[in-house]
C-alpha positions in Angstrom: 100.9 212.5 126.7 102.0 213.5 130.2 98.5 214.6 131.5 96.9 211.1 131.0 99.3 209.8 134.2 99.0 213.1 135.8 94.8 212.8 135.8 95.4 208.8 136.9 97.8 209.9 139.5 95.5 212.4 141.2 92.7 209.9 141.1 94.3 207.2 142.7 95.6 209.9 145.3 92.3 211.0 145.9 90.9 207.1 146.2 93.4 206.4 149.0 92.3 210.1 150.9 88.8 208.9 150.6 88.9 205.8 152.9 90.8 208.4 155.8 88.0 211.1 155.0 85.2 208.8 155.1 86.4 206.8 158.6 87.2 210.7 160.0 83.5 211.8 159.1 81.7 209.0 160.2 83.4 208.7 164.0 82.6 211.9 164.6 79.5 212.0 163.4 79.2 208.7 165.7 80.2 210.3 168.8 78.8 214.0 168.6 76.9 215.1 170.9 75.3 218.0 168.6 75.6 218.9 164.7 78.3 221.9 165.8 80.3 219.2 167.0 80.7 216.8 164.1 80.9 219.7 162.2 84.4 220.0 163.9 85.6 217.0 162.2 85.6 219.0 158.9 86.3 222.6 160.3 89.9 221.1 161.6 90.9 219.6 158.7 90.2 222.9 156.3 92.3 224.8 158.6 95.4 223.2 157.6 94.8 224.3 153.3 95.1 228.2 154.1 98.1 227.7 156.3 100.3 226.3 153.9 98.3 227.9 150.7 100.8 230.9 150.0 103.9 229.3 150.7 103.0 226.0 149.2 102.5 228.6 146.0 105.9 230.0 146.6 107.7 226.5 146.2 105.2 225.5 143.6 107.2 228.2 141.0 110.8 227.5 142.3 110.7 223.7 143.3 111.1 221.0 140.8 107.5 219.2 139.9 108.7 215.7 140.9 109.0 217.2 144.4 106.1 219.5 144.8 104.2 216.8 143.6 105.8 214.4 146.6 105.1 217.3 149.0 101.4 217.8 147.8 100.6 213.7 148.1 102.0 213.6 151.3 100.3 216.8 152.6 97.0 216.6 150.4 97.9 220.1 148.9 96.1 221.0 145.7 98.6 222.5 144.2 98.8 220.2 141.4 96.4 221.7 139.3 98.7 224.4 139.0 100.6 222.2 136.6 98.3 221.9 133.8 98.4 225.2 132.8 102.0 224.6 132.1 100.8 221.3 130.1 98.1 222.3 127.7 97.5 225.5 125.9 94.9 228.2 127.1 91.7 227.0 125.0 91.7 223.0 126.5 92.4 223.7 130.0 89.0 224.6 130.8 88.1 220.9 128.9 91.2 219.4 130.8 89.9 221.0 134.3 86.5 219.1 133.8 88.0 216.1 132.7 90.4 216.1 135.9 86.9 216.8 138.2 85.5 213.3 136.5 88.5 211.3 137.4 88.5 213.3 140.9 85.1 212.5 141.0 85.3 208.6 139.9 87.6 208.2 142.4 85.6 209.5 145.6 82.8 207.6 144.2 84.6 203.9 144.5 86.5 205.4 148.0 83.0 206.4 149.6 81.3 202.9 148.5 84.4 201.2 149.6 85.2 202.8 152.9 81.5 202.8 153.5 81.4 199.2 153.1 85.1 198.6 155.1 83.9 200.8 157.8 81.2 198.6 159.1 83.6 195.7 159.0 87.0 197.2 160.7 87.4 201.1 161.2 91.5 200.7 161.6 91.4 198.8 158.6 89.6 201.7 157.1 92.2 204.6 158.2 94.9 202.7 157.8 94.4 201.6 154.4 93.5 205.0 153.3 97.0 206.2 154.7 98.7 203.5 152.6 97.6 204.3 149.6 98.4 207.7 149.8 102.2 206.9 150.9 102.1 204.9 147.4 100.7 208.0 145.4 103.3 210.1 146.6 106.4 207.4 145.5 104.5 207.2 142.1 104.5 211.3 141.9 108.1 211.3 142.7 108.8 208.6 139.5 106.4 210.3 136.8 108.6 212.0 134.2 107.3 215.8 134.8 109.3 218.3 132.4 111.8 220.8 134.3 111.5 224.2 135.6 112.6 227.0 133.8 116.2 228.1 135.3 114.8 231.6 135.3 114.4 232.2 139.3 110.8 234.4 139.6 110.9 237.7 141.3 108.8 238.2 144.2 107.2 236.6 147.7 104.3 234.5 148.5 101.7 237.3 148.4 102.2 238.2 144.8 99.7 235.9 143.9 97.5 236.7 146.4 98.1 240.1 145.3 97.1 239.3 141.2 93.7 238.2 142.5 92.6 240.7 144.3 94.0 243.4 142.4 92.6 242.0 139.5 89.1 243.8 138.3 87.6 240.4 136.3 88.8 237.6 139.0 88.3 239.4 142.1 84.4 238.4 141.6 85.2 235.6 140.3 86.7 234.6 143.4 83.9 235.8 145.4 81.4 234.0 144.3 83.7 230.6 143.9 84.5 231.2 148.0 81.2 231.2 148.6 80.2 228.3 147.2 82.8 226.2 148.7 81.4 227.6 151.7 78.1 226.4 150.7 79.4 223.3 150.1 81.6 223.2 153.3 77.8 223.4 154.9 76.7 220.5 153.4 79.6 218.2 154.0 80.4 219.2 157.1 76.5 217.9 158.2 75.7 215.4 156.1 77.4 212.5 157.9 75.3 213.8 160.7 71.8 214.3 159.3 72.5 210.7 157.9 73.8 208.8 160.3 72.5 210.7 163.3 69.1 212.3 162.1 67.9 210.1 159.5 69.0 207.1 161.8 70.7 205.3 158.4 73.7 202.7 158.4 77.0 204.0 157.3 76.8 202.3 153.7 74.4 204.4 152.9 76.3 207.8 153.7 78.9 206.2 151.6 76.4 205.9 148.8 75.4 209.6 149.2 78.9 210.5 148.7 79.4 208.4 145.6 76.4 209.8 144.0 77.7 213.3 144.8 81.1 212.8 143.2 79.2 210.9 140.0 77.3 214.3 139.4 81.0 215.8 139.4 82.1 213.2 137.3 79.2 214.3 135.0 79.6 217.6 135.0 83.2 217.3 134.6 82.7 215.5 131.3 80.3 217.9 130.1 82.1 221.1 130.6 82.8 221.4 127.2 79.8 220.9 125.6 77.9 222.8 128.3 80.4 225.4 127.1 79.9 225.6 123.9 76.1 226.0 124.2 76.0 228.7 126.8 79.7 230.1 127.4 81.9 230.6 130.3 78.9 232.7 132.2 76.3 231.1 131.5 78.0 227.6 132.1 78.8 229.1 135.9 75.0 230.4 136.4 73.8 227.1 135.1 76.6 225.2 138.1 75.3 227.7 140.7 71.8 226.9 140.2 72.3 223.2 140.6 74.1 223.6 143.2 71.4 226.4 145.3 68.5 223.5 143.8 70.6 220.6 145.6 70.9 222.6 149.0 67.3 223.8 149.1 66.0 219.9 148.6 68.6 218.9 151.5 66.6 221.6 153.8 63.4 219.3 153.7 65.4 216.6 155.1 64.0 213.8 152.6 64.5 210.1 152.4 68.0 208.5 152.0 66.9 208.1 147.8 65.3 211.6 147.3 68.6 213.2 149.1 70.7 210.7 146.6 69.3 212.9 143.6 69.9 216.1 145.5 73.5 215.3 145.9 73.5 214.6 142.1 72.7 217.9 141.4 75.5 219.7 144.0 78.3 217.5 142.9 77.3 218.4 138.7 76.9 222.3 140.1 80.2 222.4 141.7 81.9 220.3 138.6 80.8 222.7 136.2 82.0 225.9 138.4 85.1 224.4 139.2 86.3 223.8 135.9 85.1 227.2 134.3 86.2 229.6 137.3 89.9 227.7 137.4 90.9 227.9 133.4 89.2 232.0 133.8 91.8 231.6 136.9 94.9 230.3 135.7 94.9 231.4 131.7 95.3 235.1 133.3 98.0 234.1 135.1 101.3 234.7 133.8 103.3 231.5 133.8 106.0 232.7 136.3 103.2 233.3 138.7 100.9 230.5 138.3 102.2 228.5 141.5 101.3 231.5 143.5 98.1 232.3 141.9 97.1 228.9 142.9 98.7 228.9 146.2 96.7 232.7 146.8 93.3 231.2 145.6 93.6 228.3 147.9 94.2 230.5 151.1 91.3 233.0 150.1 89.2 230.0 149.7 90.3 227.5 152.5 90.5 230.8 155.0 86.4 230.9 154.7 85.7 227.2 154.1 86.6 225.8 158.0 83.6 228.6 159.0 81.0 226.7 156.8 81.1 223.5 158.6 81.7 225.8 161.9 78.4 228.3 161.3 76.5 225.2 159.7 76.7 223.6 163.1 75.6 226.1 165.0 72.8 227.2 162.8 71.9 223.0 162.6 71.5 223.5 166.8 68.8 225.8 165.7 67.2 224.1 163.3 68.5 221.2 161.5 67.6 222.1 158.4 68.1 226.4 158.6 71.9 225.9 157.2 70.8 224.3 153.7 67.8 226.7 153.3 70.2 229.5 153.9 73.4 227.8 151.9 70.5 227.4 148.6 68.8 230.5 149.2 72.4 232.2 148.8 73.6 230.2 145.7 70.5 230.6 143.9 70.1 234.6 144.6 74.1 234.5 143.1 73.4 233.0 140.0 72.2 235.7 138.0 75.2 237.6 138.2 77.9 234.9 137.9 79.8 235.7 135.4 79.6 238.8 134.9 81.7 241.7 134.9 85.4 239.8 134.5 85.1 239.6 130.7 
């Protein structure tokens, strides 16, 4: 079946983006002179999703795969998730979405360990192999056997997905609430290689831990969308992944030891999983099929336009007070959670 070396192919991808992420993180973290300012590192890098969101949408419904998949490797675009709603029917993608979070997730957790452990040894070892393996996902995207585009040219520009979103009374706070907590979560990973490395004085293996643990609660929570699912639906399965995730933040405020903070990551990385996974299927099964690669391409810019301010107003809220951006990140995920979910059904 297609998906299997579609799910293998984005984890390997994501393996190789790890080692760059990780080395990126931790020299800035290393050479801050303030939280704001390693907060940078992450701010930058977000800015590049939103500008090539809507038009990366755009090609994603005229362009054969085997190229937009060669475009998104080389680019990191996340446009690929677009493609399983062409690959499975409506009531597995939700089950598919998860599953692709737990190979996403298995992935950053070997990348952080390893590029953790590589990064104390040789830094341009650590970039450059991260950059390699990347190259070699995108030659393996352009070789996978993806099925063809329908001849049928789709009417329309770049904002018509953007468009569908908004205009859309049961996704538009859908998409509210999933901005904000990647903005949430843009807090938290745009500090933590500083409150590790800088403010708990730690060695760079163990921020690469923390970030393996994270991405093992995603893989957890990725595995368990279904069943979650099936015991408490689509909204309570997103209040349930908003309350891990406010519960995660609001332990990071006290600024515990390296092990305490390892559970607290546990928790965001299963939160996020579970939200992910719902809010996507919700997402994409509305979307007509001629207008899924712009529905995708318009929720990444609404999303990425207001994740590079999280790392941005977490830094300059950390200058305050180290911890004020986690209370206030948990605070607001928490006080959300009652009302995810409702009103798109």
């Amino acid at each position: 079946m297609l998906v299997a070396p579609l799910l293998a192919l984005e984890a390997f991808r994501l393996f190789g983006a790890g080692f760059f992420y990780f080395a990126h993180a931790a020299l800035t973290a290393l050479g801050a002179l303030s939280p704001l300012e390693a907060s940078l590192a992450l701010a930058f890098r977000l800015l590049a999703e939103p500008l090539f969101a809507l038009y990366g949408g755009h090609l994603a419904d005229r362009w054969p795969r085997g190229r937009l998949l060669l475009l998104a490797a080389l680019g990191q675009g996340g446009l690929t998730l677009a493609l399983l709603a062409d690959l499975l029917p409506k009531e597995a993608l939700a089950r598919a979405r998860g599953q692709l979070g737990a190979f996403y997730a298995a992935a950053d957790a070997l990348s952080d360990l390893a590029a953790g452990l590589l990064f104390t040894r040789s830094r341009p070892w650590t970039v450059g192999l991260g950059s390699g393996l990347l190259f070699l996902a995108a030659g393996l995207y352009r070789a996978l056997p993806l099925p063809p585009r329908s001849s049928v040219r789709p009417e329309g520009g770049s904002l018509l997905g953007l468009r569908f979103l908004w205009e859309s009374p049961s996704l538009r706070p859908l998409l509210l609430q999933e901005a904000l907590l990647g903005l949430a979560y843009a807090f938290f990973a745009g500090l933590l290689p500083f409150v590790v490395l800088r403010g708990l004085g730690e060695a760079s293996w163990v921020l690469g831990l923390l970030g393996a643990v994270q991405s093992l609660g995603g893989a957890l929570g990725g595995l368990l969308v279904g069943a979650v699912l099936g015991r408490l639906g689509e909204g309570g399965t997103l209040r349930l992944a908003l309350g891990l995730a406010g519960l995660g933040l609001l332990g990071t405020a006290l600024l515990p030891p390296w092990p305490l903070l390892a559970g607290l990551t546990f928790l965001l990385g299963a939160g996020g999983a579970l939200f992910g996974a719902v809010a996507g299927a919700v997402r994409l099964s509305q979307a007509p099929p001629e207008l899924r690669g712009r529905v995708a391409g318009g929720f990444l810019f609404l999303s990425g336009a207001l994740a590079p301010l999280g790392p941005l107003l977490g830094g300059a809220l950390a200058g305050v007070a180290l911890p004020l951006p986690f209370l206030l990140a948990g605070g607001l995920l928490l006080a959300l959670a009652p009302w995810a979910g409702r009103g798109w059904r």
